[in-house]
C-alpha positions as CSV (number, residue, x, y, z in Angstrom):
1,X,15.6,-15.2,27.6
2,X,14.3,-18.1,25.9
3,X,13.2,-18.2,22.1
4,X,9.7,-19.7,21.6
5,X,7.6,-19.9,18.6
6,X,4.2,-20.2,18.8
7,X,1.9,-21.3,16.8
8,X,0.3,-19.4,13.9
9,X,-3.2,-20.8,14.2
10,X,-4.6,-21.7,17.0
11,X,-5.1,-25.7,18.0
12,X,-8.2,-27.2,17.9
13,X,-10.6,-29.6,20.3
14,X,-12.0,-31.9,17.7
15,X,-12.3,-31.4,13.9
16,X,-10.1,-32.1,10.8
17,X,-7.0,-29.7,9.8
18,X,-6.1,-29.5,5.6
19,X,-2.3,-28.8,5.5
20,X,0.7,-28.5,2.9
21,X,-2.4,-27.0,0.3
22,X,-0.9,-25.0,-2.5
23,X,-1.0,-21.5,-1.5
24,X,-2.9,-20.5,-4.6
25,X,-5.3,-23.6,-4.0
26,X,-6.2,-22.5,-0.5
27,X,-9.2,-20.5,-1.3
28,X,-10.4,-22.7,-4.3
29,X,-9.9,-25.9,-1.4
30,X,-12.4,-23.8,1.1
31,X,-14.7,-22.6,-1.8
32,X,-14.8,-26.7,-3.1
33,X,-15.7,-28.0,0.1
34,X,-18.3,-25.4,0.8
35,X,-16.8,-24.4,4.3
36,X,-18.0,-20.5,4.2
37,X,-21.6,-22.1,4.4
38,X,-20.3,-23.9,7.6
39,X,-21.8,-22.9,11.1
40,X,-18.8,-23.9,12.9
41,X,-15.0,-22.1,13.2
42,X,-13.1,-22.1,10.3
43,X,-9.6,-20.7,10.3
44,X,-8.2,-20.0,6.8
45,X,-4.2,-19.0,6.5
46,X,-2.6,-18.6,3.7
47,X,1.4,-17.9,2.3
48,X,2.8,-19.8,5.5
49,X,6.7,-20.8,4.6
50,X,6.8,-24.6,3.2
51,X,10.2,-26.2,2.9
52,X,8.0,-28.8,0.8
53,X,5.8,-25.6,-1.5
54,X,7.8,-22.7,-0.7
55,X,4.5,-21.3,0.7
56,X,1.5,-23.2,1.7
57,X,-2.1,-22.7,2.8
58,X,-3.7,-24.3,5.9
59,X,-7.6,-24.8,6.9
60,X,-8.5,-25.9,10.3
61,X,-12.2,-26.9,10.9
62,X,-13.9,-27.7,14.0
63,X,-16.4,-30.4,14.5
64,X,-16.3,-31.1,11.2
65,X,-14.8,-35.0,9.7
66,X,-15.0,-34.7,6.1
67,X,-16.7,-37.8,4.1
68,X,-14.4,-39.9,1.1
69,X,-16.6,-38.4,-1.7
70,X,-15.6,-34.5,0.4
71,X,-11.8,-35.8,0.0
72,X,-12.2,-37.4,-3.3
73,X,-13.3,-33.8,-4.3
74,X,-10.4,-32.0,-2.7
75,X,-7.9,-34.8,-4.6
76,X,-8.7,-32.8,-8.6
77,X,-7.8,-29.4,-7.2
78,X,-4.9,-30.4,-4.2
79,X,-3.6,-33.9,-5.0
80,X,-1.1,-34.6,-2.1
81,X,-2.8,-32.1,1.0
82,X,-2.5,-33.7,4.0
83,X,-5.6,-34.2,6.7
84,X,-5.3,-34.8,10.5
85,X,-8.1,-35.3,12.2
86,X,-7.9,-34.3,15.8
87,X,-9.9,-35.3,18.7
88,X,-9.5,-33.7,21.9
89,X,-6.7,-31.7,20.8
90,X,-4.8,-34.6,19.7
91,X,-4.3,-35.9,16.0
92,X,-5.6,-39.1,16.0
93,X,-5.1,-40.1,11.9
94,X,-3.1,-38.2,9.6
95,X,-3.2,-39.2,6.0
96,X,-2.1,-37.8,2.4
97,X,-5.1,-37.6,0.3
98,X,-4.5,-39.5,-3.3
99,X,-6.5,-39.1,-6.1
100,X,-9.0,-42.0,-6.7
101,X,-8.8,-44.5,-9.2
102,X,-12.3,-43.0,-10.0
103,X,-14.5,-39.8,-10.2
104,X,-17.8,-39.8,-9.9
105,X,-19.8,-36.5,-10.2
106,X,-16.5,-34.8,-9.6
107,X,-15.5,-33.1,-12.3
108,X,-16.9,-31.9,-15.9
109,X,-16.5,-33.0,-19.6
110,X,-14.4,-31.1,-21.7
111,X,-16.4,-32.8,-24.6
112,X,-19.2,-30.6,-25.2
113,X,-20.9,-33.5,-27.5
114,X,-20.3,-35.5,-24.5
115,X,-23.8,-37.2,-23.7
116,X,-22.8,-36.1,-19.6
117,X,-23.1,-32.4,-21.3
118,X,-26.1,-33.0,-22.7
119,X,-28.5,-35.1,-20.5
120,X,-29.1,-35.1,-16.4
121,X,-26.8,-37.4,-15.6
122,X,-23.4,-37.8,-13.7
123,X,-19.9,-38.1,-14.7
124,X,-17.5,-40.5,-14.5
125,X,-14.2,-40.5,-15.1
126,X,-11.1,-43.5,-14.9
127,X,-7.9,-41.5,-13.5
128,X,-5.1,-43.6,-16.1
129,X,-2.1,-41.7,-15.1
130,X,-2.1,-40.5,-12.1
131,X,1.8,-39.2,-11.7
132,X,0.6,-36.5,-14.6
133,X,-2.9,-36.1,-14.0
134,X,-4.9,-38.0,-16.9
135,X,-8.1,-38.1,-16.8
136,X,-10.6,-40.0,-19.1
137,X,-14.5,-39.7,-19.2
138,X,-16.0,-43.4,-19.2
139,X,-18.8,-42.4,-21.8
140,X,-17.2,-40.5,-24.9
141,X,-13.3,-41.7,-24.0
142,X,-12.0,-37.8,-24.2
143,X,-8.9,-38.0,-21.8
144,X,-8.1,-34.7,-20.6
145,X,-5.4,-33.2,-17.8
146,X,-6.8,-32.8,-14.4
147,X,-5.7,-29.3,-13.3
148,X,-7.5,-28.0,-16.5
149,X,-11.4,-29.5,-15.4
150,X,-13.9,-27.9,-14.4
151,X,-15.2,-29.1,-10.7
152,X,-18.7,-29.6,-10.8
C-alpha cells in the first residue's frame, strides 16, 4: 500500500496561482483584485497548514495574468504572497511580490485635510520603510503604517 497525497486544489492549464497569502488576507486578496466579478474559474482555499504562516490561503485563476498596478495593489494588504504563472500546466515564472517604492491610486489618506481627500484627484504615496510598513503621502507629508490604510 503506497501513501500518496494529492493535491488539495486542482492544477491548472494556464493562469496565475496567489500562494503563502495570510489566511485572514485570503478573502480581502480576492475581494482587492475583483476576482468574484471574473468570468473564468476561480478556486479560493483557505486555512491550508504553512510551515512559513502556520495557515495560509491560496487563489488559483485561470486565464487570468495579473498586470503590475493588479500586484502593486495586492503588495498593501499581502506583502510577501507569492505568484506562479502557469502555462500549460507548467509554472513558467514564480516571483514574491514586494511592495513598490511607490503607490499610485492605491491606497487612501488618513489626513482628512489632505487635498487627495478633498479634490478628484489620485494619491500618491513614497513607501520610506518598507521592513515596517511606512507609508507617506507625497502632497500633505502625513506618514502613516500600511496595514492600517484604507485600499481605494
Amino acid at each position: 500500500m503506497q501513501n500518496k497525497k494529492e493535491r488539495l486544489v486542482a492544477a491548472i492549464e494556464n493562469g496565475t496561482v496567489i500562494d503563502h497569502i495570510p489566511a485572514e488576507k485570503t478573502f480581502m486578496v480576492a475581494n482587492l483584485l475583483g476576482l468574484l466579478e471574473l468570468q473564468t474559474i476561480v478556486t479560493i482555499g483557505n486555512n491550508y497548514a504553512s510551515n512559513k504562516l502556520g495557515r495560509k490561503g491560496i487563489i488559483k485563476v485561470e486565464n487570468k495574468f495579473f498586470t503590475n498596478e493588479e500586484i502593486s495593489r495586492l503588495s498593501v494588504v499581502a506583502p510577501n504572497v507569492v505568484l506562479s504563472i502557469i502555462k500549460d500546466y507548467e509554472v513558467v515564472e514564480k516571483k514574491t511580490v514586494e511592495t513598490p517604492d511607490e503607490l499610485r491610486g492605491i491606497v487612501k489618506c488618513n489626513n482628512p485635510k489632505c487635498i487627495t481627500n478633498n479634490e478628484p484627484m489620485r494619491t500618491v504615496f513614497h513607501v520610506v520603510d518598507k521592513s515596517n510598513g511606512v507609508l507617506k503621502c507625497h502632497y500633505c507629508d502625513v506618514e502613516q503604517e500600511i496595514d492600517k490604510v484604507e485600499v481605494v
